[in-house]
N, C-alpha and C positions, 0 to 999 in steps of 0.2 A: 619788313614791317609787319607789325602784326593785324592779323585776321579776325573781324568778332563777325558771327555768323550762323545761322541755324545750320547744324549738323545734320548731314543726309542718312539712309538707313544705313548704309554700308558703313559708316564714321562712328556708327551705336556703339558699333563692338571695341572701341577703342574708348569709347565715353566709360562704358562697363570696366576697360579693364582699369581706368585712372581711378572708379569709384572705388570698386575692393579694395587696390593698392592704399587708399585713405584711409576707408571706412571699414574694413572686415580682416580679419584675420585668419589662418587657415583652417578653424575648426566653423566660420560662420560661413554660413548660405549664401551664395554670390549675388549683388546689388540685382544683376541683371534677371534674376531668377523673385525677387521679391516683390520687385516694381513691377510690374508688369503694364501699366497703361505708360510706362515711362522708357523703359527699355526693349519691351520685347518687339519682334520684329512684326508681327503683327498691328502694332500701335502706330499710328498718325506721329511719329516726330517733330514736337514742336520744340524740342531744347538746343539752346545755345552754347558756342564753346569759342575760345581764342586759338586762333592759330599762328604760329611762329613760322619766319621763312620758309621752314624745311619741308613745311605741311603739317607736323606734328603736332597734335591735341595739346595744348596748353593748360589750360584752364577750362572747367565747364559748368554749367549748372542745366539742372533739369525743370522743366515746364509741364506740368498736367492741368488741362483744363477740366472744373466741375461745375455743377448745378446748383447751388446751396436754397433750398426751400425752407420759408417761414413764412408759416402758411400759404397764402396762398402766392404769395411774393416768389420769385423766382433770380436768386441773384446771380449772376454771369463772375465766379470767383477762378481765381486762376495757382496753383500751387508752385511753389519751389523749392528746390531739394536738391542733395546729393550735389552740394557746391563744392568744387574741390580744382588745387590746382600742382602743376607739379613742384616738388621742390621748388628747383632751379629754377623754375619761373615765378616764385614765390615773389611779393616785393616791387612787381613792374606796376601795378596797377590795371592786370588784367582784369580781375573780378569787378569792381568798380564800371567799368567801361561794360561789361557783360550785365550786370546788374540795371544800367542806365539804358541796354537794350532790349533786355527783358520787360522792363516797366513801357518802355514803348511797344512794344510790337503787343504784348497782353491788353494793353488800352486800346491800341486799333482794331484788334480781335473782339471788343467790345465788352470785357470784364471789367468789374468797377471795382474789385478789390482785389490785391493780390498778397496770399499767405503765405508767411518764409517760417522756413521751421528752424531760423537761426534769431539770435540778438545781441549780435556782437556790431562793435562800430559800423563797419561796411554798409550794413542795413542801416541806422539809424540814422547816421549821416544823410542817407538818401531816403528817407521820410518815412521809416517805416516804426511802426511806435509799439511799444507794448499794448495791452489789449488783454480785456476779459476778465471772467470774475469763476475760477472753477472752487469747490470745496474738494479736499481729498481726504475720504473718510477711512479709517485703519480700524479694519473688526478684525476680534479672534474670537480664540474658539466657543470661550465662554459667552460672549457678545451672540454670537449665532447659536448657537445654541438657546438660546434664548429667543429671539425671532424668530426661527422655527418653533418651538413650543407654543409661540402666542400667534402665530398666524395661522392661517385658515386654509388647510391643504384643498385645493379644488382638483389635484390632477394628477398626473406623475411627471416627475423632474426625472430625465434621463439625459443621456449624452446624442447631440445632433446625428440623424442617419443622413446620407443623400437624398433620401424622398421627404425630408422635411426642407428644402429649400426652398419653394414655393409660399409654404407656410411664416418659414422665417425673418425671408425678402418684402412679403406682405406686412409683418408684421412690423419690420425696421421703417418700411416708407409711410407707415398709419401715423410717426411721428410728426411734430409740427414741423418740427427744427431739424433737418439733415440734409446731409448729402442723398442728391436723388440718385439712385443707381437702380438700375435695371435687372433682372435675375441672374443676367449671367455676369455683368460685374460687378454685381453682389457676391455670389460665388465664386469668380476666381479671384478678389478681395480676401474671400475666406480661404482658399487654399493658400493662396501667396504667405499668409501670415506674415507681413512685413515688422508690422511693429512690435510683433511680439519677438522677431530675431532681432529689432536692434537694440531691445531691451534684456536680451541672451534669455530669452525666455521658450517654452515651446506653448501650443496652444489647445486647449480644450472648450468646444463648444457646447454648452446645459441649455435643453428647450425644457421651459412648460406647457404640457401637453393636460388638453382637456376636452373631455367630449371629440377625441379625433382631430382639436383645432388646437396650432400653434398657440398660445395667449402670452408667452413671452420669452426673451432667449437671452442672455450671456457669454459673451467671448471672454475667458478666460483664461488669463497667459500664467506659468507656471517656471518658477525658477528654477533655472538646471544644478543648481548650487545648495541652495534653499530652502526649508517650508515654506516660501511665500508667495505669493500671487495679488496679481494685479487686475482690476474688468478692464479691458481696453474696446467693450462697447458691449452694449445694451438694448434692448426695448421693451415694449408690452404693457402690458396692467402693473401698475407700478407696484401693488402686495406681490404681485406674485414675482417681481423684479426682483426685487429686495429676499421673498424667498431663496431668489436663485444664488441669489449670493453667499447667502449663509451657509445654503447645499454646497455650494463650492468647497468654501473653509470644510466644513465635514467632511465633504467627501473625498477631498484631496487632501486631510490632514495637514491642511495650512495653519501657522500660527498666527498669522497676518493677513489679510486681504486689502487692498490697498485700491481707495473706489474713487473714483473723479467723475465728479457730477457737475457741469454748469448752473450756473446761479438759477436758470430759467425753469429747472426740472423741479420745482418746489411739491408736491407731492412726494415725490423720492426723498426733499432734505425732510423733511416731516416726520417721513419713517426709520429714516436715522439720524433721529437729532438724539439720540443716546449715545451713539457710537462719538466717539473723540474725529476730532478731524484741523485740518489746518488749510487756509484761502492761501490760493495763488492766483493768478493771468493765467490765459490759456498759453500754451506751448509757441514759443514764437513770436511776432511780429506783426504785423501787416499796414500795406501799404494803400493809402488812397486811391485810386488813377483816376478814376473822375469823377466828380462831383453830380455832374448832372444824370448821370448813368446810375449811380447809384441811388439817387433820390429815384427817377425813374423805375427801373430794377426794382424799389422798396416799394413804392403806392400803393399796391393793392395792400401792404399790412400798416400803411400810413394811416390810409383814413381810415382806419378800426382802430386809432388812436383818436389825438384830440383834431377837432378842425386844424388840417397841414396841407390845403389843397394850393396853397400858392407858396410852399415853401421852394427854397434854391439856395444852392451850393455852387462858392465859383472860386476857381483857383486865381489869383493875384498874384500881380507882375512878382514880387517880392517874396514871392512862395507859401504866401499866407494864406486862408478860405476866410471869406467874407460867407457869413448864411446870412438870410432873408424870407422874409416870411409877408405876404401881403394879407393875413389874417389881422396884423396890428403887433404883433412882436417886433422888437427893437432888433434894428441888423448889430451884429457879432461880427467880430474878427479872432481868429483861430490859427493857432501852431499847427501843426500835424498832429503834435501830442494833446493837444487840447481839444482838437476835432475828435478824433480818437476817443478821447475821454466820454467827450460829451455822445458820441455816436453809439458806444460798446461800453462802455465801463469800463473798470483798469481797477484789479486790485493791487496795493499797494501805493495810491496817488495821495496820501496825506497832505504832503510837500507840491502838489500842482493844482494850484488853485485855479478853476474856472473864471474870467473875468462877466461882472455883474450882468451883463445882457445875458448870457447863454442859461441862465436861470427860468428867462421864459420860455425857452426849449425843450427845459426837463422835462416837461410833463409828454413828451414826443418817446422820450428814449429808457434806458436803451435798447437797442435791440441786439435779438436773443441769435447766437451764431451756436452750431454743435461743436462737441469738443475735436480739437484740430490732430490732436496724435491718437486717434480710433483707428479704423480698418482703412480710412482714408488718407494715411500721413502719408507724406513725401519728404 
């Protein structure tokens, strides 16, 4: 019979070798070498895997727990990644049962949200909905070139040394909306370069430097194929953001630079509302886990909304959320996908229409999450 159960550290090394065998190929950097709050042997192991009579690793997914700050809101969010199972074991309904244990054990750990960097059935069957609203803006050279010419140089754009990490890290958490990380996983975030190998790209970091102080900085992943390039995270004075960008394309002779910006960064859509661009969802999924931990988690950026001091979220026999509000708003009844909707926004929802109660809640939402495949994907 088979085993579903959080993997010990010694059992890491066997989760590593199922992940390559899925996900990489012999010229790409080993899973275990990219993740590093996920794999390495220094990491808290919080991931699960199914195991079969023999003992043998079946099926796995991986667990990272994060911080996600807006403003001064602090949410208890939880990642998953690197789901893979083997062949032969393909088909039992291991992942399912893993999946149904992850959403538990992440809930009693006290996260209110958990992010899957998948959207295929398995997730959505088990409540996990699209989500989000990013723009992805495609400048070349001529485009930058021009935004350079009409911006206002304050400093020099060079390439990241080590002794700007201090500067950097400061300058990432000044953000409203991010992942809170610390400097040193901030830093080994940036060496790991993860999402830039699973995008077969490598990585180049451009600070703006002025007066001796960081004022803003660009991860830049670069195609090993290619002229083209991707930012797969950002921060700072949002001109001199947007400079760095353009430096990129020039400096790296890109023909493309390819920008994904959340809905919420509007300053940044401002200064490239020239540049052509096209809305998607953020990357993935995510799933509710509990209602009242989230609204909890959210308050302090609740009431810097409209009066929401007696709002409540509650999950129903039937799998439904009932919200409520004793400010005088009408109780709602909500899918997953509806709550979702109404919580985060969802580009693409022409086709799913909000029912008439949840209208007196717009004026609450939504709220602004960072983008999910940056230095922090899983």
């Amino acid at each position: 019979m088979v085993q579903i159960r959080r993997l010990t550290d010694a059992e890491m090394k066997e989760a590593v070798r199922l992940s390559d065998a899925t996900f990489r190929d012999g010229n790409q950097t080993s899973m275990g070498r990219i993740f590093p709050f996920l794999f390495s042997d220094a990491a808290l192991h919080l991931s699960y895997g199914a195991f079969e009579e023999d003992g043998k690793l079946a099926s796995f997914m991986g667990v990272v727990l994060w911080t996600i700050r807006i403003g001064e809101a602090a949410l208890r969010v939880a990642s998953l990644g690197s789901v893979c199972t083997e062949p032969s074991a393909r088909g039992k309904g291991y992942a399912s049962r893993l999946l149904e244990q992850v959403q538990s054990f992440t809930r009693d750990a006290g996260a209110s949200l958990l992010l899957v960097s998948g959207d295929r059935s398995l997730y959505t069957k088990a409540g996990c909905s699209l989500f989000g609203r990013i723009s992805k803006y495609r400048m070349n050279a001529l485009q930058a070139e021009s935004l350079l010419g009409n911006a206002e140089a304050i400093g020099e754009i060079r390439e990241m040394r080590p002794e700007d990490l201090f500067g950097v890290q400061e300058t990432a958490e000044a953000r409203e909306v991010r992942y809170q990380l610390g400097i040193n996983e901030f830093g080994a975030l940036l060496k790991a370069e993860a999402i830039a190998s699973v995008m077969r790209m490598s990585q180049r970091v451009l600070v703006q430097e002025s007066r001796g102080k960081v004022v803003g900085f660009a991860v830049i992943g670069l195609s090993d194929t290619q002229p083209n390039g991707a930012v797969l995270e950002f921060a700072g004075d949002s001109a001199q953001v947007v400079r760095l960008f353009a430096n990129a394309v020039d400096r790296f002779g890109l023909q493309s630079l390819e920008i994904p910006v959340p809905w919420h960064e509007k300053d940044i859509h401002a200064r490239l509302a020239a540049i052509p661009s096209s809305e998607e969802g953020q990357p993935g999924t995510v799933s509710i886990l509990s209602g009242e931990a989230l609204l909890d988690q959210l308050s302090p950026w609740l009431k810097k909304q409209e009066p929401a001091s007696g709002l409540r979220l509650e999950r129903r026999d039937n799998g439904s959320w009932r919200m409520t509000d004793s400010a005088g708003r009408p109780s709602v009844v909500l899918s997953d996908a509806e709550l979702v909707q109404l919580l985060f926004d969802r580009a693409g929802t022409d086709t799913l229409h909000l029912p008439a109660e949840a209208q007196a809640y717009q004026d609450l939402f939504p709220v602004p999450v960072p983008y999910t495949s940056g230095l922090c994907f899983v």
